[in-house]
FIDREN-934657 format. One record per residue (C-alpha): residue in one letter; residue number from 0; x, y, z. Coordinates in steps of 0.1 Angstrom, whole numbers, plus 2048, in hexadecimal, padded with zeros to 3 digits. Last residue first. Layout:
# FIDREN-934657
("A" NUM (X Y Z))
...
//
This chain:
# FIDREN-934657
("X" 325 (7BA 4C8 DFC))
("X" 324 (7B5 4E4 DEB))
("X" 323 (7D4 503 DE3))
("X" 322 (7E5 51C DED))
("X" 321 (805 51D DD4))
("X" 320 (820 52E DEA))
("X" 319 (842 537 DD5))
("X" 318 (85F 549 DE8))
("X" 317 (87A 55D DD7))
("X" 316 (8A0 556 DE6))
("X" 315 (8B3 544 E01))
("X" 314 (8A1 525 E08))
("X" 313 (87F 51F E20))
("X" 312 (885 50C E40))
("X" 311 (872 4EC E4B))
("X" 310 (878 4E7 E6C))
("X" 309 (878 4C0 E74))
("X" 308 (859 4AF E7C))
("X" 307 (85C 48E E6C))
("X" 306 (846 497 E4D))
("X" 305 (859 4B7 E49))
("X" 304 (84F 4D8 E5D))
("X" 303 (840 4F7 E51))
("X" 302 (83A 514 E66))
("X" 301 (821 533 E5B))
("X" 300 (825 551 E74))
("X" 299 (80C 55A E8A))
("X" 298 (7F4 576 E8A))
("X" 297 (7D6 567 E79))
("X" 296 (7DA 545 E8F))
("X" 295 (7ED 524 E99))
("X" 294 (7FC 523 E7B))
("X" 293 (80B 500 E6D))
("X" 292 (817 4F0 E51))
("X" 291 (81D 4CA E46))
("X" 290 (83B 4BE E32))
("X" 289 (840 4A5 E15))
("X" 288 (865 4B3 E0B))
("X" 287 (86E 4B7 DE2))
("X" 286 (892 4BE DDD))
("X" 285 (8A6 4CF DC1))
("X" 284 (8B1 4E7 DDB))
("X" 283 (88E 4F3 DE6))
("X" 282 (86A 4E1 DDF))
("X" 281 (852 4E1 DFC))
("X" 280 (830 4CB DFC))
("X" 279 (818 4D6 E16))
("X" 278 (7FB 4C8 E28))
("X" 277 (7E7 4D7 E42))
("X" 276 (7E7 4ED E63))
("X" 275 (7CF 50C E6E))
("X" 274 (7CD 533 E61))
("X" 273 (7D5 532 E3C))
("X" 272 (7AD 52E E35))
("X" 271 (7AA 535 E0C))
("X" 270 (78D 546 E04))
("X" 269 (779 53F DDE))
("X" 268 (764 557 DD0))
("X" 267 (749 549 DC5))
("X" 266 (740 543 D9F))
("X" 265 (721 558 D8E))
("X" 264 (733 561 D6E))
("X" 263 (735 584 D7A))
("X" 262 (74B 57C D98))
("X" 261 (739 571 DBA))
("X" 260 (738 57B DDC))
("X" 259 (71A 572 DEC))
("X" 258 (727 552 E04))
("X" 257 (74B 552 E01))
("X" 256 (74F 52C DF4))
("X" 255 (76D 519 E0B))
("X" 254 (78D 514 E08))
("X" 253 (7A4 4FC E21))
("X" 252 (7C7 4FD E1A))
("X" 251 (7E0 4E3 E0C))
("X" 250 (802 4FD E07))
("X" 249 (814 4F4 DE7))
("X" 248 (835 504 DEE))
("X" 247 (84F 513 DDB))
("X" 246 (87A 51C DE4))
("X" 245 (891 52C DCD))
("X" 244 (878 538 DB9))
("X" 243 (877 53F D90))
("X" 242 (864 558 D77))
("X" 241 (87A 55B D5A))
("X" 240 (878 582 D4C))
("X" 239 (88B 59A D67))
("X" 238 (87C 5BA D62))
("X" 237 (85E 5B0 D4C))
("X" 236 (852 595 D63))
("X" 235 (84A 56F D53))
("X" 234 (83C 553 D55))
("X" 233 (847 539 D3D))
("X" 232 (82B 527 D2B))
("X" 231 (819 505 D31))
("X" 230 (7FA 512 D40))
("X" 229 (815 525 D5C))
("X" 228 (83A 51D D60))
("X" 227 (84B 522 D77))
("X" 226 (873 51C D7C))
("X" 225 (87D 50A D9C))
("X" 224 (8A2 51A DA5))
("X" 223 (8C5 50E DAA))
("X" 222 (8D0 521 D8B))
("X" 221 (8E4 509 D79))
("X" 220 (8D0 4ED D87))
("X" 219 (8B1 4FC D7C))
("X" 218 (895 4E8 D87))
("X" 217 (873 4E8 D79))
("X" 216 (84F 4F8 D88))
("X" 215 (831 4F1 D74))
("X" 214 (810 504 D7A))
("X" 213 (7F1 4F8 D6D))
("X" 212 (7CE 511 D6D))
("X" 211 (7AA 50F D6B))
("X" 210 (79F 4F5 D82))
("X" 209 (7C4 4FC D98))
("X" 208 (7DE 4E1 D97))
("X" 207 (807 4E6 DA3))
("X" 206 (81D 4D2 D93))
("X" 205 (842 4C7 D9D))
("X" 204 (862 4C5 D8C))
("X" 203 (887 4B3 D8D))
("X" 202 (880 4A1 DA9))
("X" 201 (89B 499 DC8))
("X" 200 (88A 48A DE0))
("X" 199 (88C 49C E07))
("X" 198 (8A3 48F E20))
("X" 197 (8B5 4A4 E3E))
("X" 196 (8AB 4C8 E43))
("X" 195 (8B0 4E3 E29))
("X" 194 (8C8 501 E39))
("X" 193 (8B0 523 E43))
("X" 192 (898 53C E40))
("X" 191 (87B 53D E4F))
("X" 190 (85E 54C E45))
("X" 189 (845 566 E5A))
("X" 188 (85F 572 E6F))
("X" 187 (84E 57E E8D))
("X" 186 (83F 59C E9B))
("X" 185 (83A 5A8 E7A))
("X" 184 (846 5CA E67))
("X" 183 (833 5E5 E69))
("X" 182 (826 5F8 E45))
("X" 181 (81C 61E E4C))
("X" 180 (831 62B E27))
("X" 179 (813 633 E14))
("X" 178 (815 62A DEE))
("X" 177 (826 642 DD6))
("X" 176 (84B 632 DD4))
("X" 175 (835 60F DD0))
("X" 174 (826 619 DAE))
("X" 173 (808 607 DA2))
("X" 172 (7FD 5F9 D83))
("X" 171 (7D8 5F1 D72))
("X" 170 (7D8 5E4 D4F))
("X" 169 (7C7 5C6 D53))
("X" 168 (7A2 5D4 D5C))
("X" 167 (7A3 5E1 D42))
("X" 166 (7B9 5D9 D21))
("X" 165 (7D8 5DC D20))
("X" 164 (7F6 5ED D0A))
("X" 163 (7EC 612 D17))
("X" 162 (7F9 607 D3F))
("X" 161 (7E2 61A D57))
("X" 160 (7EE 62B D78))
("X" 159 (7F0 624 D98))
("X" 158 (802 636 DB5))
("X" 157 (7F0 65C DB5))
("X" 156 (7CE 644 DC4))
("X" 155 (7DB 63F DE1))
("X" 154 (7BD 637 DF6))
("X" 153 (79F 62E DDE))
("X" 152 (7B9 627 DC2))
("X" 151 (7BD 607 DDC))
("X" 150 (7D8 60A DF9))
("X" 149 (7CD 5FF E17))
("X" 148 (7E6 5F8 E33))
("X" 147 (7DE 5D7 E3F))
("X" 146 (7D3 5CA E66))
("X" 145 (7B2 5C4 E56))
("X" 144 (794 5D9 E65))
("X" 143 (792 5F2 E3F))
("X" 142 (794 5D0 E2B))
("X" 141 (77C 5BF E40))
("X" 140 (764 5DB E3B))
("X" 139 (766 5DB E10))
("X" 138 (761 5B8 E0E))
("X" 137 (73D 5B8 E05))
("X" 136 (742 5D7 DF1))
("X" 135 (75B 5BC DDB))
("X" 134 (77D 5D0 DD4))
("X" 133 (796 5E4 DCA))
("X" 132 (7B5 5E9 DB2))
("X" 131 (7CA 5D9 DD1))
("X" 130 (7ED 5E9 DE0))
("X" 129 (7ED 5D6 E07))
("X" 128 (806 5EB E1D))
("X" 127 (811 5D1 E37))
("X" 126 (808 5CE E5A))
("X" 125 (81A 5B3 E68))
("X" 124 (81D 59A E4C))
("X" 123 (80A 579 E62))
("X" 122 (7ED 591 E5A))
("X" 121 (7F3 58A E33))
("X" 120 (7E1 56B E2F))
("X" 119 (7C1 575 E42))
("X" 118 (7B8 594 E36))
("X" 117 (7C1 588 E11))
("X" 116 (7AF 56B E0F))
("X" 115 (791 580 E0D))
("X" 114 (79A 591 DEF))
("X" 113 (7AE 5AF DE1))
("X" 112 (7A0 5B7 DBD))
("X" 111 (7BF 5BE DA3))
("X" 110 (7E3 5CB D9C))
("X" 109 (7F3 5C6 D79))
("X" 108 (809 5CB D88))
("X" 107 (82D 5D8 D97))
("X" 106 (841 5FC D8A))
("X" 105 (85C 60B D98))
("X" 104 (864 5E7 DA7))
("X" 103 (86D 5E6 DCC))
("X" 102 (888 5EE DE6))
("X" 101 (87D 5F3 E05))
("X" 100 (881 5D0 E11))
("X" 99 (865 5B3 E14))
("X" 98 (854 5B3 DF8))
("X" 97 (831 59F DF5))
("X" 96 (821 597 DD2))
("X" 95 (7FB 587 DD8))
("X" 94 (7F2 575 DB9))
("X" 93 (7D2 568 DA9))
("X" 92 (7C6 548 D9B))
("X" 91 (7A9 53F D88))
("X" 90 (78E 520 D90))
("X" 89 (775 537 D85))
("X" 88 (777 550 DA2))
("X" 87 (79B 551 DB6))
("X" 86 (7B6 536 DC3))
("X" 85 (7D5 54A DD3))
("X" 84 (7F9 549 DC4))
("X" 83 (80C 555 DDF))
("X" 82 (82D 567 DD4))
("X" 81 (849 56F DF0))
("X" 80 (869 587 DE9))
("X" 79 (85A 598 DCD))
("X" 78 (873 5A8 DB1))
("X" 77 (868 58F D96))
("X" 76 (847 59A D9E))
("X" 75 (84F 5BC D91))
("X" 74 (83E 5C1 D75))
("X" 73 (81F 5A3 D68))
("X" 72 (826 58D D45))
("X" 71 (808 589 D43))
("X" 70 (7E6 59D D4E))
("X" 69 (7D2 58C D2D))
("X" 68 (7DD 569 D36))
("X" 67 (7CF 56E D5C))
("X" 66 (7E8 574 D79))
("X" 65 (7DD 59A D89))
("X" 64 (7F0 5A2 DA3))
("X" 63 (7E3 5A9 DC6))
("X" 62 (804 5BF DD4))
("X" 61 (810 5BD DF6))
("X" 60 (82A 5D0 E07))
("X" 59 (83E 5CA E28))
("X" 58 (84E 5D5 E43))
("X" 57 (869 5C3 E51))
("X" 56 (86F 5A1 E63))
("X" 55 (874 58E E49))
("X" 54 (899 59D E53))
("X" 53 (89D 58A E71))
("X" 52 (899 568 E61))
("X" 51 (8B1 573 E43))
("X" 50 (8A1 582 E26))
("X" 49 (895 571 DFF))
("X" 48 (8AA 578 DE3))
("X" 47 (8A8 58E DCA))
("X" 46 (8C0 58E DB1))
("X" 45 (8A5 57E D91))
("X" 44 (8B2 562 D84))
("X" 43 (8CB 55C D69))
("X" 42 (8BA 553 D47))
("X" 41 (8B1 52D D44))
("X" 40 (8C0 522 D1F))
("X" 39 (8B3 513 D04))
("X" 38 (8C5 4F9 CE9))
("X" 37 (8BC 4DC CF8))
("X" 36 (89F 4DD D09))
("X" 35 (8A0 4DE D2F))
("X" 34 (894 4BD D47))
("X" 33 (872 4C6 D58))
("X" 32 (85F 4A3 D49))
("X" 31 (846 4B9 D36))
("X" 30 (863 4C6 D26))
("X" 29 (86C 4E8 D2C))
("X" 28 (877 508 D19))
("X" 27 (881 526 D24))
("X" 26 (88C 547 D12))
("X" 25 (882 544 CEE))
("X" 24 (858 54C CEE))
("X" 23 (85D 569 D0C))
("X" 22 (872 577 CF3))
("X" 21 (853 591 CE2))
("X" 20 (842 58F D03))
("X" 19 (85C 59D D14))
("X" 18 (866 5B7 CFC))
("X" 17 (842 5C6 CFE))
("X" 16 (840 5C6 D1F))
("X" 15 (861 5D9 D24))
("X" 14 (853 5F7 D0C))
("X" 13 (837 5FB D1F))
("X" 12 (846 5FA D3F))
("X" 11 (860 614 D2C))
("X" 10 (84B 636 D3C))
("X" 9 (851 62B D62))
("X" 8 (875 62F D62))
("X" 7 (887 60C D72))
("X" 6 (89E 61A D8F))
("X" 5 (890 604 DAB))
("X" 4 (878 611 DBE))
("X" 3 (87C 61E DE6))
("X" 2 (85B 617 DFA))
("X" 1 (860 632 E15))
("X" 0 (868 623 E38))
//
C-alpha cells in the first residue's frame, strides 16, 4: 500500500503557517475552569475519525514530531488517527503521530530524533514505517533490530525537506507519498473501539502535568470533542487549526533515566516502559473514567479496563495518550 497524500500542494506550507499563527490568537479561548468565552467560537473539528476494531488493523505510519514553542503550530497532526505525547530531555515533551489509513497529509512535521520509547511503544503497531530526523549513535542498533520500517534522511532521504520560515533543527518536514511503502499491519487491533461503559463523572476539563509543560483539555459540547491546549495556548495544525480528540488518556507509566544518553544541557533521556499494567484516567463523551491498563508484552495490544473491570473502549475519532509518571 503506497502512502496516498491528501491534495494540499507542498509549496503553500509556508503560506498556511503563516495564517495560522496570525488567527491562532481569535479561534479558542478557555477559562481556566474549561467553560467557553463568550463571544468565541470552537471551529468544527478536524473529519478524521478514528477506525473500526478491524480496521486498526492496517498498516501504519509513524512520525516523531517535534512539540517545542519554536516547532508550533506542527502540519498534519490534525490528520493523525492516534497522538502520544511522550516525556523527553528537560522535562520537555515530544509526539509520536500514527496514521492508520493510506491517506495522509502532503506535508507532516516538524519531524525530530526517534527515541527509546519508541521501539517499545510502537511494536503493539505491527510493523509500521517510523519517519524520524535521526538519532542518538547509542540508539542507532535498536532502531535497525526494531520491528519498524526506518525512515530517517539516512533511508529516504528524497521525503524531507526544509521549511524557509524555521529555524534548524525545527524546520525539518517529510513527505509520506515518498516514504517506503513495507508497513504490516498488526496481529491485533491495538485500540478498541467501541460504546462507553456504564458510569464515568461528567467534567468539563482535565490537566495533564509534565516539569516543563501543562496541557489543558476542555469540552466542546457542540463538537463532542476535548480541545488541547498546551502552556495555556491553543494547539494547533495548519490544515485543520484547533487541535481536539474525541477520546484522551493519561496513561501512568514507569520511566526510567537512559544511562549515557543525554541532551546538551546534560539531562537524561527519559524512557517510558508501555509494556506492563498501571493507572489510567480516560476522558470520552464528556466523561472522565478511573481505569487501569494492561499489556502483557511488546507485541500485545494495550487494554484499558474501568475501575470495576469492564472494557474500556476508545470513541469514534482522534486518540490522545499522554505517557506519563506515576
Amino acid at each position: 500500500m503506497k502512502w496516498s497524500a491528501r491534495k494540499w500542494p507542498v509549496w503553500e506550507l509556508v503560506a498556511a503557517i503563516s495564517v495560522v499563527a496570525v488567527v491562532a490568537a481569535i479561534l479558542v479561548v478557555i477559562n481556566s475552569d474549561g467553560r467557553q468565552v463568550p463571544g468565541t467560537a470552537v471551529p468544527a473539528p478536524p473529519t478524521s475519525t478514528a477506525p473500526s476494531p478491524s480496521q486498526w488493523r492496517v498498516p501504519y505510519l509513524a512520525v516523531k514530531i517535534d512539540n517545542v514553542a519554536a516547532a508550533r503550530p506542527q502540519t498534519g497532526l490534525g490528520s493523525a488517527d492516534v497522538v502520544y505525547v511522550e516525556p523527553v530531555e528537560g522535562g520537555l515533551t515530544r509526539l509520536v503521530a500514527l496514521y492508520a489509513r493510506g491517506d495522509v497529509p502532503a506535508a507532516i512535521g516538524p519531524v525530530r530524533s526517534a527515541r527509546r520509547t519508541d521501539v517499545e511503544l510502537l511494536a503493539q503497531y505491527g510493523t509500521p514505517v517510523l519517519a524520524y530526523s535521526g538519532a542518538a549513535p547509542e540508539l542507532l542498533p535498536t532502531l535497525r533490530a526494531a520491528r519498524v520500517i526506518n525512515a530517517s534522511p539516512a533511508q529516504a532521504a528524497a521525503a524531507f525537506f526544509r521549511s524557509g520560515d524555521r529555524r534548524a533543527p525545527h524546520n525539518l518536514f517529510v513527505r509520506p507519498a515518498a516514504l517506503p511503502d513495507k508497513a504490516k499491519a498488526p496481529r491485533q487491533a491495538p485500540l478498541l473501539t467501541g460504546s462507553a461503559p456504564a458510569g464515568g463523572t461528567s467534567v468539563t476539563q482535565g490537566t495533564v502535568g509534565y516539569p516543563a509543560a501543562r496541557y489543558v483539555i476542555a469540552w466542546s459540547t457542540r463538537h463532542q470533542r476535548w480541545v488541547i491546549t498546551m502552556d495555556g495556548t491553543p494547539m494547533l495544525s495548519t490544515e485543520c487549526g484547533p487541535l481536539t480528540a474525541a477520546t484522551v488518556v493519561i496513561q501512568t507509566v514507569r520511566v526510567t533515566a537512559r544511562e549515557g544518553i543525554e541532551d546538551a544541557r546534560g539531562n537524561p533521556s527519559p524512557v517510558a516502559r508501555t509494556v506492563g499494567t498501571g493507572k489510567a484516567v480516560v476522558f470520552r463523551d464528556g466523561k472522565r473514567y478511573a481505569a487501569t491498563w494492561s499489556r502483557p508484552t511488546a507485541l500485545s495490544p494495550t487494554r484499558l479496563r474501568t475501575a470495576r473491570g469492564a472494557a474500556l473502549p476508545v470513541g469514534t475519532g482522534p486518540v490522545w495518550v499522554f505517557l506519563t509518571r506515576p
